[in-house]
C-alpha positions, 0 to 999 in steps of 0.5 A: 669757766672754759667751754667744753664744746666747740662744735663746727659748722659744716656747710653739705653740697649737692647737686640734684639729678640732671633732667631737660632744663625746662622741667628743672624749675620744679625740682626741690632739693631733699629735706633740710637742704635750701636750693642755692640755684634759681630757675631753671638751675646751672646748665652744667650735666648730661642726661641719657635717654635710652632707645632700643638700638642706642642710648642719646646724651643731651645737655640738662640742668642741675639745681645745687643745694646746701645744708648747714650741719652742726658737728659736735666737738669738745675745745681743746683739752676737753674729750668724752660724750660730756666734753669733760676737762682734765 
């Protein structure tokens, strides 16, 4: 018996907004993604903050997050919603 399915896994990243570092310990990744980053996350973006005469960039944190998901896909030789043979 050959198997008809050969699914891949595939890993999704995604970072979260760029906030004030010291109100980045709270922030959660969406649903179904885990957090890969601890604290106060990786210090690597900018956030803007907008005045009337001018618009200020300061340095925040960003938490990464990351989410196994299953793509569906037939072995070799198979094809079809059913993965069927030749």
């Amino acid at each position: 018996q050959m198997k008809k399915r050969c699914d891949q896994k595939l890993l999704i990243r995604m970072k979260t907004e760029c906030v004030p570092c010291s109100l980045n310990l709270k922030t959660q990744c969406p649903d179904g993604y885990t957090k890969i980053t601890n604290g106060t996350g990786i210090p690597d973006c900018r956030y803007y903050l907008e005045t009337k005469t001018h618009t200020l960039s300061f340095p925040g944190c960003r938490h990464h997050c990351m989410k196994e998901f299953e793509q569906p896909e037939c072995c070799q030789g198979h094809w079809g919603p059913d993965c069927m043979g030749k």
